[in-house]
mmCIF file of the N, C-alpha and C atoms, coordinates in Angstrom:
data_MODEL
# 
_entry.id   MODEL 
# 
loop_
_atom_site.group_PDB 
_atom_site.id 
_atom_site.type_symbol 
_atom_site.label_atom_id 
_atom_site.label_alt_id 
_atom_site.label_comp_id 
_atom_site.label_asym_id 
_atom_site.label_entity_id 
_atom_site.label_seq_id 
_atom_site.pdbx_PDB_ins_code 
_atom_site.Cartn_x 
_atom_site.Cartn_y 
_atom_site.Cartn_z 
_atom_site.occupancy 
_atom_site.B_iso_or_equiv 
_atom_site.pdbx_formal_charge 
_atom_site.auth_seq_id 
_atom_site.auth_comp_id 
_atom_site.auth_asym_id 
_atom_site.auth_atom_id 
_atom_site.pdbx_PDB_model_num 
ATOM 1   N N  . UNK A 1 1  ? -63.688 22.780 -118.858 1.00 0.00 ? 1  UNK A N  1 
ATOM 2   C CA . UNK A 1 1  ? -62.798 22.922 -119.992 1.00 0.00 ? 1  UNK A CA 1 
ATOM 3   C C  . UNK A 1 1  ? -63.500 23.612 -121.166 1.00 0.00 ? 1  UNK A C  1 
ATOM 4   N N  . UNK A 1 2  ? -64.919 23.098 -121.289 1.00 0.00 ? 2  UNK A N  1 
ATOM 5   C CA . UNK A 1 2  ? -65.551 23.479 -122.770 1.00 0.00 ? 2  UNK A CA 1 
ATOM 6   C C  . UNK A 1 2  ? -66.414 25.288 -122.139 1.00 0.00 ? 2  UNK A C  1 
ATOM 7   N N  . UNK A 1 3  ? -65.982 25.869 -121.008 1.00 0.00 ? 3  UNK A N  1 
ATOM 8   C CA . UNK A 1 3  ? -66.426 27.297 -120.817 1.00 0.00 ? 3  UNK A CA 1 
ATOM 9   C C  . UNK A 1 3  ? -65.838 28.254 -121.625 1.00 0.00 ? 3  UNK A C  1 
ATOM 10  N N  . UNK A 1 4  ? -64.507 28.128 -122.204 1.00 0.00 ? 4  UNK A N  1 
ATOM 11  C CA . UNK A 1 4  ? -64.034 28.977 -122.994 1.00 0.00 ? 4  UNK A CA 1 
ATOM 12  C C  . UNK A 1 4  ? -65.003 28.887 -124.415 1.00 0.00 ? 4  UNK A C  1 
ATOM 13  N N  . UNK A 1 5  ? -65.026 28.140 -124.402 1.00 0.00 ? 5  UNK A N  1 
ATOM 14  C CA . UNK A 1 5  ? -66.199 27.329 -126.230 1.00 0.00 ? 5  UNK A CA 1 
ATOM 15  C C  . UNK A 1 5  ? -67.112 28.283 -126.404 1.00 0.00 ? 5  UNK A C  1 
ATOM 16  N N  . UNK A 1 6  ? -67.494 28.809 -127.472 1.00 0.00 ? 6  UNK A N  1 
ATOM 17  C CA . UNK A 1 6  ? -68.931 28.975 -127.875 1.00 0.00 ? 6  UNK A CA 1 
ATOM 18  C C  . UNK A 1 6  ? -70.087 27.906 -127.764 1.00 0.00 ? 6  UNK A C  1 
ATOM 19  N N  . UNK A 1 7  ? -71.489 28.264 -127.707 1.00 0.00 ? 7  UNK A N  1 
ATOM 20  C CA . UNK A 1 7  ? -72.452 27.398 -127.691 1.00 0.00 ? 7  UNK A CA 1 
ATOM 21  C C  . UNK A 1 7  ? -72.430 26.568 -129.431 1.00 0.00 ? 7  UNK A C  1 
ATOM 22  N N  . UNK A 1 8  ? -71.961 27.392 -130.631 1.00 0.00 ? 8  UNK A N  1 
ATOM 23  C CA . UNK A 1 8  ? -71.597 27.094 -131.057 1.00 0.00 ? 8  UNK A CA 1 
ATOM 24  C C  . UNK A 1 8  ? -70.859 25.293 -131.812 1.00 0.00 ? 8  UNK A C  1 
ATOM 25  N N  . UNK A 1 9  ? -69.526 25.411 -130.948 1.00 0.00 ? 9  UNK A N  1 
ATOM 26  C CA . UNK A 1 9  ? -68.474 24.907 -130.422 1.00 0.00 ? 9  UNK A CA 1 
ATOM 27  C C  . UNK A 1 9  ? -68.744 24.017 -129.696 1.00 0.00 ? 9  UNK A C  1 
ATOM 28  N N  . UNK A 1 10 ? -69.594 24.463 -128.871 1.00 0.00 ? 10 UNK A N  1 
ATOM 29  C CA . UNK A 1 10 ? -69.494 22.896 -127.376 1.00 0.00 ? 10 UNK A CA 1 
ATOM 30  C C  . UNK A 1 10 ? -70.713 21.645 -128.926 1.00 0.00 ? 10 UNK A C  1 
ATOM 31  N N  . UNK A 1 11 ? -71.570 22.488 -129.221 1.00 0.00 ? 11 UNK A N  1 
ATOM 32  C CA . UNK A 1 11 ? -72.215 21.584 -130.016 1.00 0.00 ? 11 UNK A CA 1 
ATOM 33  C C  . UNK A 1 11 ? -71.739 20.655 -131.034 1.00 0.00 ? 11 UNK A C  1 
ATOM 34  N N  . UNK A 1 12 ? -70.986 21.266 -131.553 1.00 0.00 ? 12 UNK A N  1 
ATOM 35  C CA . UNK A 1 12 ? -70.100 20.547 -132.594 1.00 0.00 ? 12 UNK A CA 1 
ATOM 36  C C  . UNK A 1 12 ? -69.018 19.856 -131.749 1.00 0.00 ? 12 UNK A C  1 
ATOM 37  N N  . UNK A 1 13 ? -68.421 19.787 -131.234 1.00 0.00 ? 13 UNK A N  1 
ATOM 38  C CA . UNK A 1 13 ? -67.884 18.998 -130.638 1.00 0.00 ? 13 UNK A CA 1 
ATOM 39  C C  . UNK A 1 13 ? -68.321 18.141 -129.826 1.00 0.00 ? 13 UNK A C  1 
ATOM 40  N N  . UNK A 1 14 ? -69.756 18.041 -129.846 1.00 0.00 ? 14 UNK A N  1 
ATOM 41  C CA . UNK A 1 14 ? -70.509 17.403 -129.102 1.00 0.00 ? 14 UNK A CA 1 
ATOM 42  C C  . UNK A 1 14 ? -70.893 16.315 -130.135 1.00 0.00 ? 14 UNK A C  1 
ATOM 43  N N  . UNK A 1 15 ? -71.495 16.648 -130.966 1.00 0.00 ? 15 UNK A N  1 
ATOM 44  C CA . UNK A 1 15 ? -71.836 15.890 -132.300 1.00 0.00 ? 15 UNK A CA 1 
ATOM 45  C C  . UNK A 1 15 ? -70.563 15.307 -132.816 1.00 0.00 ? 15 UNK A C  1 
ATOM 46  N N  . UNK A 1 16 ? -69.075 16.004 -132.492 1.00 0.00 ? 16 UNK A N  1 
ATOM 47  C CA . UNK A 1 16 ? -68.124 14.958 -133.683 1.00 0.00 ? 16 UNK A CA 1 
ATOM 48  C C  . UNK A 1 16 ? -67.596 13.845 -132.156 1.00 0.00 ? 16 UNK A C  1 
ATOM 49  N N  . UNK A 1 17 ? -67.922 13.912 -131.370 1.00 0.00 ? 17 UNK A N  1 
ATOM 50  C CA . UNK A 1 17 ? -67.731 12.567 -130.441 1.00 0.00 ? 17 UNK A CA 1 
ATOM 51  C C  . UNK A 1 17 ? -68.756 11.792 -130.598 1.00 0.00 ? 17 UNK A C  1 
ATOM 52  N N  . UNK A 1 18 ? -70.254 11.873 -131.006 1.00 0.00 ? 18 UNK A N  1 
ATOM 53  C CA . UNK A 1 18 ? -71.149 11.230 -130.966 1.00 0.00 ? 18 UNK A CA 1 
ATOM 54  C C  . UNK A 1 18 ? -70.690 10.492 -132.421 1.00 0.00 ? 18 UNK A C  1 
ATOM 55  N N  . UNK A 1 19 ? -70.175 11.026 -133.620 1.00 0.00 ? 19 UNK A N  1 
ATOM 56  C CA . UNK A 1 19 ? -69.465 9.991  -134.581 1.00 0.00 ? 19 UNK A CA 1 
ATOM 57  C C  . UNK A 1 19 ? -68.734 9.579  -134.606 1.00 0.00 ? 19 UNK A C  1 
ATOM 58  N N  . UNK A 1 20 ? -67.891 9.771  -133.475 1.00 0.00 ? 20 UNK A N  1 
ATOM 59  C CA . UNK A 1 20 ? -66.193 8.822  -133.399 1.00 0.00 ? 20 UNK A CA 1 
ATOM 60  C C  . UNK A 1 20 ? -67.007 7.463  -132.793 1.00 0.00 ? 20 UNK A C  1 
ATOM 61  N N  . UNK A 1 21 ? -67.759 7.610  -132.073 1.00 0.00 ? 21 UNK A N  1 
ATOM 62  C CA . UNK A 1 21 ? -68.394 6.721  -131.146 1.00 0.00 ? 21 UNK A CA 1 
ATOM 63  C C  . UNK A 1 21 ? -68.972 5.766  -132.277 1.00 0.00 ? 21 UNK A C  1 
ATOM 64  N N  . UNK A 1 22 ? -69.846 6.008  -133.097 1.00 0.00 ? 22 UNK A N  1 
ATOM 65  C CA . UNK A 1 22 ? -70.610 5.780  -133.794 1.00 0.00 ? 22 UNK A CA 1 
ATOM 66  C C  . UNK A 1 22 ? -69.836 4.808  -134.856 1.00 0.00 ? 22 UNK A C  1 
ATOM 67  N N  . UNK A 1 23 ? -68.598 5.802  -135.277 1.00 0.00 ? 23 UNK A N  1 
ATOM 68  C CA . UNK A 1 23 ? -67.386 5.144  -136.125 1.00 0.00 ? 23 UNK A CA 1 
ATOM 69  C C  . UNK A 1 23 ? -66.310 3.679  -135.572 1.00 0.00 ? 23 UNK A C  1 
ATOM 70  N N  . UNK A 1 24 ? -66.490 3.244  -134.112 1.00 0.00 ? 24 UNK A N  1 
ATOM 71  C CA . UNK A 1 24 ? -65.974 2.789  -133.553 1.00 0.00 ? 24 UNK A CA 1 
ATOM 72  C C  . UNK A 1 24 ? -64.415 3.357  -133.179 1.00 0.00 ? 24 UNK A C  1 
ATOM 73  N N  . UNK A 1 25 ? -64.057 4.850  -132.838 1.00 0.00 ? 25 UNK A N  1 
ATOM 74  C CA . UNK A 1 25 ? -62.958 5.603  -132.697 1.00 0.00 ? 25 UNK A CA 1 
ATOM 75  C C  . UNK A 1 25 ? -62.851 5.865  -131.568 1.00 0.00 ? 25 UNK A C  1 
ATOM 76  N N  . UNK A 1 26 ? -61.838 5.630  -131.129 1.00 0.00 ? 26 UNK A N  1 
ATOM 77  C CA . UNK A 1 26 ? -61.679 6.205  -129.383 1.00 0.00 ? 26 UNK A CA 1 
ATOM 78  C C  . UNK A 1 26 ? -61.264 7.680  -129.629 1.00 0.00 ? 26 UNK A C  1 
ATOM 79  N N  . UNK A 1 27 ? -60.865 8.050  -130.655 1.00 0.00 ? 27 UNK A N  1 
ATOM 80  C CA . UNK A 1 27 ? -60.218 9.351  -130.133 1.00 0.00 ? 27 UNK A CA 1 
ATOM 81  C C  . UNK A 1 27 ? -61.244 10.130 -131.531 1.00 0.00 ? 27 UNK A C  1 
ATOM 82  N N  . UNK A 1 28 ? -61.383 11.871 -131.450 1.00 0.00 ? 28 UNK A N  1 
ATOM 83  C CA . UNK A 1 28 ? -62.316 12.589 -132.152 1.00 0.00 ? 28 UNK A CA 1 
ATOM 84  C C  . UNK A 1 28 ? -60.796 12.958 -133.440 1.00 0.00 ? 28 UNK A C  1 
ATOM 85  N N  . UNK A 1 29 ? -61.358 12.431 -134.476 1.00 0.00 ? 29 UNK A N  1 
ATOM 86  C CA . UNK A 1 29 ? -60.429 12.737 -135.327 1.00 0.00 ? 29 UNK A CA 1 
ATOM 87  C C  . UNK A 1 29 ? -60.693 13.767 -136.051 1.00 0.00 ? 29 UNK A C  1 
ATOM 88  N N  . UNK A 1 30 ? -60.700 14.810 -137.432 1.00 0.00 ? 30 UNK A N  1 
ATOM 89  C CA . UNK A 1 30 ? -60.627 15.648 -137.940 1.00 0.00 ? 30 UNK A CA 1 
ATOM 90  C C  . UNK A 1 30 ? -62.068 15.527 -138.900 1.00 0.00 ? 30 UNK A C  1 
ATOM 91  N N  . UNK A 1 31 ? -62.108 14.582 -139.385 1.00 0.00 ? 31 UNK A N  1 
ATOM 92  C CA . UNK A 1 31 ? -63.582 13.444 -139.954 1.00 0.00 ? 31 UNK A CA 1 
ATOM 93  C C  . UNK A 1 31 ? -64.155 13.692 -139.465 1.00 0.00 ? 31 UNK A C  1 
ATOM 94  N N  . UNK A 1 32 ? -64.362 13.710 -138.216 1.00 0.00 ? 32 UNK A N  1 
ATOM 95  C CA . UNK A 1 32 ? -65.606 13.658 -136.645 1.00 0.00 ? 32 UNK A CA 1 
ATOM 96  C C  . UNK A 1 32 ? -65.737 14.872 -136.835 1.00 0.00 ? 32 UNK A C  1 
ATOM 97  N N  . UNK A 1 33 ? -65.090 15.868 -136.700 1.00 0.00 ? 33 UNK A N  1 
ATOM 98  C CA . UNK A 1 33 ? -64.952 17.069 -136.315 1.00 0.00 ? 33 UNK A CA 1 
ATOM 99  C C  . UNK A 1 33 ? -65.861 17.705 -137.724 1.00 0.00 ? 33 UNK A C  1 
ATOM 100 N N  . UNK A 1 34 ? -65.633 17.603 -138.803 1.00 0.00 ? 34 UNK A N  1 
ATOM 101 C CA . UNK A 1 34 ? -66.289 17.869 -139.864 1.00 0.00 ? 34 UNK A CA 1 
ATOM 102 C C  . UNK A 1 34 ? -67.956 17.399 -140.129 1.00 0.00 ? 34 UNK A C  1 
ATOM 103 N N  . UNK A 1 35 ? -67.951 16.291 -139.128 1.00 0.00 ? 35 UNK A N  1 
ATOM 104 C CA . UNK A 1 35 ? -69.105 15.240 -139.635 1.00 0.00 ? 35 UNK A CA 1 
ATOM 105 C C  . UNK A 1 35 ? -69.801 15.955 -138.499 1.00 0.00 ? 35 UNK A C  1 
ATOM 106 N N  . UNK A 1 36 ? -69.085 16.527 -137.149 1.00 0.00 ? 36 UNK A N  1 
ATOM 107 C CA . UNK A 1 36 ? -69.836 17.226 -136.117 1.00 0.00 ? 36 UNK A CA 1 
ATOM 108 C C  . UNK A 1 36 ? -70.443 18.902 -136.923 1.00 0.00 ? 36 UNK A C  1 
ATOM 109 N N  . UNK A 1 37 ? -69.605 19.491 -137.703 1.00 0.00 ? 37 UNK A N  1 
ATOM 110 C CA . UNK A 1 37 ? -70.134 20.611 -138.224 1.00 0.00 ? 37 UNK A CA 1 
ATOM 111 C C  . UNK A 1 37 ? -71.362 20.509 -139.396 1.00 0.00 ? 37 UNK A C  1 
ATOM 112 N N  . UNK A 1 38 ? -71.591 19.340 -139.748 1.00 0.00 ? 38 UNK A N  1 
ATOM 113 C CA . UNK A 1 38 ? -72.343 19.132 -140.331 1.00 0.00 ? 38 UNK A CA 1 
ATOM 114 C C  . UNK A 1 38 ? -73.988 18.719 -140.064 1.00 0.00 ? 38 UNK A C  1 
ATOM 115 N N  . UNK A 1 39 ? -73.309 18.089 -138.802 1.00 0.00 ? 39 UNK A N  1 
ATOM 116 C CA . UNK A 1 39 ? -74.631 17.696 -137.998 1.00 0.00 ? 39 UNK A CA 1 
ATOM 117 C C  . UNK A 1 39 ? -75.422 18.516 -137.552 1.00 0.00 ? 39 UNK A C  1 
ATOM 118 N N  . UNK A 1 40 ? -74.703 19.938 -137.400 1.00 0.00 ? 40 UNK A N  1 
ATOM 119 C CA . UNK A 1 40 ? -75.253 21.293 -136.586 1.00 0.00 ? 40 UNK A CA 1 
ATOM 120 C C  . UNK A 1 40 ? -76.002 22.235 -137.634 1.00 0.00 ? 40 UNK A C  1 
ATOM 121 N N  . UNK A 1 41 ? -77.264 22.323 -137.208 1.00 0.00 ? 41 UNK A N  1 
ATOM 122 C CA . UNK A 1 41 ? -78.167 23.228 -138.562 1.00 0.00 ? 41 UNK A CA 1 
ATOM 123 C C  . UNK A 1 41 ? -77.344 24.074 -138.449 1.00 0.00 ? 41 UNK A C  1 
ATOM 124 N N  . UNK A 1 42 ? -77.100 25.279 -137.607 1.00 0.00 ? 42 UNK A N  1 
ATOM 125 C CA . UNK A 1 42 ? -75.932 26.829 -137.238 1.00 0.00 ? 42 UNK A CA 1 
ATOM 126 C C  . UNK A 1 42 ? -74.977 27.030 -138.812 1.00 0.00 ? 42 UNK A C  1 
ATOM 127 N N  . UNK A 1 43 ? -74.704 25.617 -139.204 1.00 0.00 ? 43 UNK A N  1 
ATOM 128 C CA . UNK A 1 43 ? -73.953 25.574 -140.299 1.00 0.00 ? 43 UNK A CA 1 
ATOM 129 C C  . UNK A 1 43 ? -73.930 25.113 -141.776 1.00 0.00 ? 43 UNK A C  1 
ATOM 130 N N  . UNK A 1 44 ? -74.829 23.639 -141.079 1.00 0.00 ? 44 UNK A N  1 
ATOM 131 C CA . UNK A 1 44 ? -75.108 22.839 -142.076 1.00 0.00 ? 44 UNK A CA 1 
ATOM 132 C C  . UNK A 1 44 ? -76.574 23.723 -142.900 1.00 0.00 ? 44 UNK A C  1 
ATOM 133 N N  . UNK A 1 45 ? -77.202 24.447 -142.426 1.00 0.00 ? 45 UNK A N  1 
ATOM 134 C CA . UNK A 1 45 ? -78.329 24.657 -143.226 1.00 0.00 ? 45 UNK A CA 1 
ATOM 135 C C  . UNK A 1 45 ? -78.150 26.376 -143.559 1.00 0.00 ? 45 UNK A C  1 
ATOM 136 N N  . UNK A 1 46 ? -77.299 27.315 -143.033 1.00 0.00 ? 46 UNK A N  1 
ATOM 137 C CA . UNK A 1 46 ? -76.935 28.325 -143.686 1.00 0.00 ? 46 UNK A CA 1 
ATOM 138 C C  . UNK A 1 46 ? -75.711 28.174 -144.247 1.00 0.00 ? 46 UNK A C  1 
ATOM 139 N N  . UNK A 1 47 ? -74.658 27.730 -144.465 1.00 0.00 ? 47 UNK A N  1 
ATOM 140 C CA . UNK A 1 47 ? -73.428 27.548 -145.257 1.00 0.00 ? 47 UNK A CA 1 
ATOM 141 C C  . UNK A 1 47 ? -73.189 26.766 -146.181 1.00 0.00 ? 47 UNK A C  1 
ATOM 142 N N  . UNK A 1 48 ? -73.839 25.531 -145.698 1.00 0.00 ? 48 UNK A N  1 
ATOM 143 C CA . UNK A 1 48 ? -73.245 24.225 -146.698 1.00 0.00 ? 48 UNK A CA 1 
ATOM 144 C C  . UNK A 1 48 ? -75.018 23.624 -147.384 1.00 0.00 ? 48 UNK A C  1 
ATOM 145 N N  . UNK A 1 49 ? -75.411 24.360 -148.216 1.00 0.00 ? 49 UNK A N  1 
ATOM 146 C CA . UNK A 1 49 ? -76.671 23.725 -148.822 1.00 0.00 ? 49 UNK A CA 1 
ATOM 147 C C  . UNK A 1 49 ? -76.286 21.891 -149.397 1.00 0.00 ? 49 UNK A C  1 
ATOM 148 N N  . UNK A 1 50 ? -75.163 21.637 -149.811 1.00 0.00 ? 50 UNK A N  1 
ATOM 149 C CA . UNK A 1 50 ? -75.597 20.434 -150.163 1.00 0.00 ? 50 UNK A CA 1 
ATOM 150 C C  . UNK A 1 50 ? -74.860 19.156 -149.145 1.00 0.00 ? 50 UNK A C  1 
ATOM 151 N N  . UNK A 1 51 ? -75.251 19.862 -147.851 1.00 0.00 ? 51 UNK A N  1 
ATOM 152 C CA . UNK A 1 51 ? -74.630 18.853 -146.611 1.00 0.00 ? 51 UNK A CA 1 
ATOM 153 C C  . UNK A 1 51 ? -74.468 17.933 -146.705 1.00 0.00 ? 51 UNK A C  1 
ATOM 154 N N  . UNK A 1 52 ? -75.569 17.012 -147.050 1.00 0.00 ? 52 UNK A N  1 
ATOM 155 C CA . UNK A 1 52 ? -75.887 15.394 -147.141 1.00 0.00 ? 52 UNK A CA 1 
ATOM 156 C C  . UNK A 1 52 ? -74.902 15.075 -148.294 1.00 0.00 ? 52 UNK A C  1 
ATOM 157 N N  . UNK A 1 53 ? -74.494 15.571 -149.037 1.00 0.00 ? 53 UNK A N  1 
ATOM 158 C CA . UNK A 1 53 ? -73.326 14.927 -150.289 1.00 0.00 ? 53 UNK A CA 1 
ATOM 159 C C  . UNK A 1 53 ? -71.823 14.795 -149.764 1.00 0.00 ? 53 UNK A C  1 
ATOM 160 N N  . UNK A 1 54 ? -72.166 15.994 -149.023 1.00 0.00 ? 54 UNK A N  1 
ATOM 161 C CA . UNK A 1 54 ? -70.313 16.072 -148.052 1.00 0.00 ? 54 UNK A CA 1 
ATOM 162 C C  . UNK A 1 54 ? -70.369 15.163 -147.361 1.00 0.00 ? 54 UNK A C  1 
ATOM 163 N N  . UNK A 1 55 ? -71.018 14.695 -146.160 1.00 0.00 ? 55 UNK A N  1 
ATOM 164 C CA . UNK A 1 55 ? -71.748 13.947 -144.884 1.00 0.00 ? 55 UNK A CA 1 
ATOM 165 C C  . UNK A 1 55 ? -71.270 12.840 -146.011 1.00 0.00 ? 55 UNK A C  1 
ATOM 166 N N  . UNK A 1 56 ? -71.756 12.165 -146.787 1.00 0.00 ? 56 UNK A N  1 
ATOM 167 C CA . UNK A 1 56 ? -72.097 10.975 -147.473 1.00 0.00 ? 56 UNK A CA 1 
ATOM 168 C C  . UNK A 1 56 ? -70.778 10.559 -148.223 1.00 0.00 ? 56 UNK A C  1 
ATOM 169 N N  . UNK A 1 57 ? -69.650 11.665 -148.900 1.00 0.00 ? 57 UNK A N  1 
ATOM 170 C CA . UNK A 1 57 ? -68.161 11.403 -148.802 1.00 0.00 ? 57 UNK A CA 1 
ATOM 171 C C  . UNK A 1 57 ? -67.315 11.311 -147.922 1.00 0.00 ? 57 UNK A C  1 
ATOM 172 N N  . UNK A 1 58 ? -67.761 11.607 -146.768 1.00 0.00 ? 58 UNK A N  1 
ATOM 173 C CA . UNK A 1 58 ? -66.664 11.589 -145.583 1.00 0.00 ? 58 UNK A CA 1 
ATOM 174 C C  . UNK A 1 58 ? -67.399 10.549 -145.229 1.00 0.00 ? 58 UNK A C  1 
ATOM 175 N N  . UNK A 1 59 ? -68.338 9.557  -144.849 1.00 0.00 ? 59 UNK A N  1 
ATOM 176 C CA . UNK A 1 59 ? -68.497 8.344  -144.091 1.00 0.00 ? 59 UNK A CA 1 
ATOM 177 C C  . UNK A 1 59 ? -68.022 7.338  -145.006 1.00 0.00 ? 59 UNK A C  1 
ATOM 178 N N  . UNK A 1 60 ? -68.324 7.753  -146.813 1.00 0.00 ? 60 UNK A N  1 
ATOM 179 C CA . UNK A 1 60 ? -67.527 6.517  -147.329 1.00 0.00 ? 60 UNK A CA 1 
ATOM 180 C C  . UNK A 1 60 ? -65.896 6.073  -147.305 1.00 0.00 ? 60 UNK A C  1 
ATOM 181 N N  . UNK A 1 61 ? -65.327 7.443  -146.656 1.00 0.00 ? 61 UNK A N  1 
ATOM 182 C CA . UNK A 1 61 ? -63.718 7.694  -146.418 1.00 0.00 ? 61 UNK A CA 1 
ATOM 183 C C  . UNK A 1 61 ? -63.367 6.865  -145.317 1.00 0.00 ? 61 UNK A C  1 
ATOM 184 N N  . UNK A 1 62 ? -64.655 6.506  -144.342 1.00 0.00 ? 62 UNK A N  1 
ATOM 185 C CA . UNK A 1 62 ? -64.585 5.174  -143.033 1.00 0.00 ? 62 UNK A CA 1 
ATOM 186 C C  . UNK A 1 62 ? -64.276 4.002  -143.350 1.00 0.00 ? 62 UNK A C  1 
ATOM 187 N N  . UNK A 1 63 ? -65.297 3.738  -144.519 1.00 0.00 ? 63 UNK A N  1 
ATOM 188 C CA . UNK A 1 63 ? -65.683 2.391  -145.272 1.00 0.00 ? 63 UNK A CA 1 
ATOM 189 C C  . UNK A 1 63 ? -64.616 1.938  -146.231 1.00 0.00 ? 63 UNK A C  1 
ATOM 190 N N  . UNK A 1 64 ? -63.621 3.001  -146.769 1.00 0.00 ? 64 UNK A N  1 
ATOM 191 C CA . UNK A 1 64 ? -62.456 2.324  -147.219 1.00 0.00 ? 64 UNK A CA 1 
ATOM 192 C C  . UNK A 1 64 ? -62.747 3.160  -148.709 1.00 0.00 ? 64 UNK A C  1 
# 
């Protein structure tokens, strides 16, 4: 299924299941999916310089 994907792609979607998991989520929600692009240097360290502040508002969005 994930052959159409970029290497990219399979990674990040690799990483936003490893936080649904993490989140106690059965299913990869949109959160995950963000928290997976973040996890990935490819993005997080050329696009988004202040990662860890984004990362750190979207897990408190878990916590209520």
């Amino acid at each position: 299924m994930f052959e159409r994907f970029t290497e990219n792609a399979r990674r990040t979607i690799f990483f936003a299941r490893n936080q649904a998991v993490e989140s106690g989520s059965s299913f990869i929600e949109p959160e995950h999916i963000c928290l997976g692009l973040l996890e990935d240097p490819w993005l997080a360290n050329d696009l988004l310089k202040n990662a860890h502040e984004v990362r750190t508002e979207i897990l408190a969005g878990f916590r209520g």
